[in-house]
C-alpha positions in Angstrom: -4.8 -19.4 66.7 -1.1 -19.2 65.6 0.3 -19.0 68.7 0.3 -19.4 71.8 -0.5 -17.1 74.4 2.4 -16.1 76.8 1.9 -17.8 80.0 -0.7 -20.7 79.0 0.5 -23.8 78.9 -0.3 -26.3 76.0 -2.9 -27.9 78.1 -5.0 -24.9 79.0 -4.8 -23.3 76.0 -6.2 -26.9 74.3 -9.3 -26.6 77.2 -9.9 -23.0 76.4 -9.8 -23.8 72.5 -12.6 -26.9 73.8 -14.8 -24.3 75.0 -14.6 -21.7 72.3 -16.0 -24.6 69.9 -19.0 -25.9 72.4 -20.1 -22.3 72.4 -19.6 -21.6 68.8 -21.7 -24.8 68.2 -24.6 -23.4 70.4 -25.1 -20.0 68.8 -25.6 -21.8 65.7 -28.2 -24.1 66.9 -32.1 -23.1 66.4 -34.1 -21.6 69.5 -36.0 -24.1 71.6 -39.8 -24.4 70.8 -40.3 -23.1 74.6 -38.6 -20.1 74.2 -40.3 -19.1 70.4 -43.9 -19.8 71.9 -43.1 -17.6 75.1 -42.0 -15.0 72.2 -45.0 -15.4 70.3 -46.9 -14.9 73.4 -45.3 -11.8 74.1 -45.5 -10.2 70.7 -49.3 -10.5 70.5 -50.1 -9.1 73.8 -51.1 -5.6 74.0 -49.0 -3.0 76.2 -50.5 -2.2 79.0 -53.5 0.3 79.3 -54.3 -0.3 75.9 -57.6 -1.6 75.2 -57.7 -3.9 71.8 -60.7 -3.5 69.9 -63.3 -6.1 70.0 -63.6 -8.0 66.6 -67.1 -9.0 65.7 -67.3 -11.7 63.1 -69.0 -10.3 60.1 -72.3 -11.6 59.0 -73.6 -12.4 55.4 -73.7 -9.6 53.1 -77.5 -10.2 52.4 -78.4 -10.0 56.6 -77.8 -6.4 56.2 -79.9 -5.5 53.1 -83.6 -4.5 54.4 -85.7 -7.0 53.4 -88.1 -5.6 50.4 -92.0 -6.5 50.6 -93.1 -9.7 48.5 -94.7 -9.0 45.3 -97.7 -11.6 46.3 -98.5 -9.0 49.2 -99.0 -6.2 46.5 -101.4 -7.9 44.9 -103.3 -9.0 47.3 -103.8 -5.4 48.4 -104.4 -4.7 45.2 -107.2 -6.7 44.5 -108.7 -6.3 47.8 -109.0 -2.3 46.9 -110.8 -2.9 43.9 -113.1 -5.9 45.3 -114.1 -3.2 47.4 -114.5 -0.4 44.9 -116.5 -3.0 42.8 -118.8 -4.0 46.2 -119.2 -0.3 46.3 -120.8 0.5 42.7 -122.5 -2.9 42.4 -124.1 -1.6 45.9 -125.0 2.1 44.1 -126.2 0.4 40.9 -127.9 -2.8 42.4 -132.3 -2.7 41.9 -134.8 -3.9 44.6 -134.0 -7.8 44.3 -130.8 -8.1 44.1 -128.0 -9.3 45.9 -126.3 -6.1 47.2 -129.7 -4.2 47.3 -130.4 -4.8 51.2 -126.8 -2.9 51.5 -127.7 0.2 49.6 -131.0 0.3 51.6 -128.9 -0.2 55.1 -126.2 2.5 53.7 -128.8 4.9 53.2 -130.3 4.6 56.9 -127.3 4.9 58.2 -126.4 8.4 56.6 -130.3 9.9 57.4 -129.6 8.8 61.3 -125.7 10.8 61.0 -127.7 13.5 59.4 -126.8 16.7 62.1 -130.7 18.3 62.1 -134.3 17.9 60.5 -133.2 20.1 57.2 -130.4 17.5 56.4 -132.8 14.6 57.3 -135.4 16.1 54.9 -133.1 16.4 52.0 -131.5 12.7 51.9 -135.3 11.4 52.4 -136.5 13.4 49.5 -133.3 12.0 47.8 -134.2 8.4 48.6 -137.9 8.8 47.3 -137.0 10.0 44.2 -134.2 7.4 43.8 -137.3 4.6 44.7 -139.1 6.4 42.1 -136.3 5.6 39.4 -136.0 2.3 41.0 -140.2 1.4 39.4 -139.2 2.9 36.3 -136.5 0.7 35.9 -138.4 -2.5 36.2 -141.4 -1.6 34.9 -138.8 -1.2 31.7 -137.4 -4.7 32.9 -140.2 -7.0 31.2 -144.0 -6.1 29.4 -147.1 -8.1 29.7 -147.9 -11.1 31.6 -145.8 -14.0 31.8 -143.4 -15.8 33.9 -141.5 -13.9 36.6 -144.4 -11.0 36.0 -146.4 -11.8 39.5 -142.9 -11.5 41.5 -142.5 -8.2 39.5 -145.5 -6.5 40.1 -144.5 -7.6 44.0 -141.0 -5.6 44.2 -142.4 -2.6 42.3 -145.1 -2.6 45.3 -142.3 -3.0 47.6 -140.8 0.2 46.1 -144.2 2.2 45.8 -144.3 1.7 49.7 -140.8 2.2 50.6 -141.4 5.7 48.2 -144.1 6.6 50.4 -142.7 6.1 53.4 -139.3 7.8 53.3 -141.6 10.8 51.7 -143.6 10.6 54.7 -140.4 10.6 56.6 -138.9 13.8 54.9 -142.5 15.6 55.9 -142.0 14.8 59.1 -138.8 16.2 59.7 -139.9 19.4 57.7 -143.1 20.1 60.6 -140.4 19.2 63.3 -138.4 22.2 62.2 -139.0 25.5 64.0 -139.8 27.2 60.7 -139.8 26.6 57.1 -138.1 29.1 54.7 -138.3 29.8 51.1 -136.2 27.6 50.3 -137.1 24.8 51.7 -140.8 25.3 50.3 -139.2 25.7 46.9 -137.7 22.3 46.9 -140.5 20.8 48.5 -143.1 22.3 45.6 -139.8 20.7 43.0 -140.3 17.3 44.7 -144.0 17.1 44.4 -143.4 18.3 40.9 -141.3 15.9 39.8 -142.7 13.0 41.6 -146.3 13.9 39.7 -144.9 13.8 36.5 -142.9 10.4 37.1 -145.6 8.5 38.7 -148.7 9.1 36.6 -146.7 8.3 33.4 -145.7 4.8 35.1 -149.3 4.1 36.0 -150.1 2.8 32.9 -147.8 0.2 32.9 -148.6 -1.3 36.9 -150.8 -4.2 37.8 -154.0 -3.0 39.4 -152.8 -3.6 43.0 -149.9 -1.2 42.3 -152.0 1.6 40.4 -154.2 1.9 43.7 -151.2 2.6 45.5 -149.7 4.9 42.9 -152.8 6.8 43.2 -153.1 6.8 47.3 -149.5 8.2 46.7 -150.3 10.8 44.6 -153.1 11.7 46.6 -150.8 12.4 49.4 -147.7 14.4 48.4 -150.6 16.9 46.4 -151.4 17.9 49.9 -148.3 18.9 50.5 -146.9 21.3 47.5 -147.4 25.3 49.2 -149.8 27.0 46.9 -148.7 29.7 44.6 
């Protein structure tokens, strides 16, 4: 200041000129760490009746990604299926004697007792006897003359003879339980008979003598049962 102000002596004036400085010197100075952190506090509040979004931490990328099936899995499905298709033509092809024979023989009960009437129940029995008929073909074909193996042979082919004659007893049967029997049904009747003559005296040659008797005895009974004309 250049002068001094009317009516101030020296003394006041040099107090006034103290306090101008003290005050000076506090502006300058830096806020106490109180006041900025009260500051802070206030800043990063919300006003009120605002509601602040939650924030949910973000998981790993990966978590969200569905989780794709194994190749292993595949597979094993894979080969299960065809295990199962195999089963089921090793089944249909298998002979009397082998391993998955007892399953084709349990498979084909099962569809003659789901069979809806006697007509249906005649048809799959006339079916299965001429499938037993193929069945002695076969192993007769299998092995020629005597020799080892030949006596358990001759023993399954008998065991087919007599499962022949029974499911064609069983297909009879269900014909007489039906309340009448058309023209069809005699026409594939006198077809069976047919056919099951011609296969079974050409294979006679070829059985042991226990099996011709019941070739014969077999033959002797389905010629009953072909209509006349």
């Amino acid at each position: 200041m250049g002068k001094w102000l009317p009516g101030f002596s020296r003394r006041s004036q040099a107090r006034i000129q103290d306090r101008v400085s003290r005050l000076g010197a506090r502006m300058t100075a830096t806020p106490r760490p109180e006041f900025n952190a009260r500051l802070r506090e206030q800043l990063t509040q919300s006003p009120p009746g605002e509601d602040v979004p939650e924030q949910r931490p973000a998981g790993p990328r990966h978590s969200r990604r569905r989780s794709r099936p194994g190749l292993l899995p595949r597979l094993l499905s894979i080969a299960m299926v065809a295990a199962m298709v195999a089963s089921g033509m090793w089944t249909y092809r298998s002979m009397p004697g082998d391993t998955f024979y007892p399953l084709k023989r349990a498979a084909e009960r099962t569809l003659f007792h789901l069979s809806s009437d006697d007509a249906e129940r005649a048809d799959r029995s006339f079916g299965y006897a001429e499938t037993r008929a193929r069945e002695v073909k076969e192993l007769l074909g299998s092995g020629e003359g005597e020799g080892e193996g030949e006596g358990e042979r001759e023993e399954v082919i008998g065991e087919t003879l007599q499962a022949m004659a029974d499911t064609t007893r069983s297909a009879v049967t269900s014909l007489r339980q039906m309340r009448r029997r058309d023209s069809a049904s005699a026409k594939e009747l006198k077809r069976f008979v047919q056919k099951q003559r011609t296969q079974i005296a050409g294979m006679i040659p070829k059985m042991g003598a226990e099996n011709q008797r019941k070739a014969h005895v077999y033959l002797n009974y389905i010629e009953g049962l072909a209509p006349p004309g």
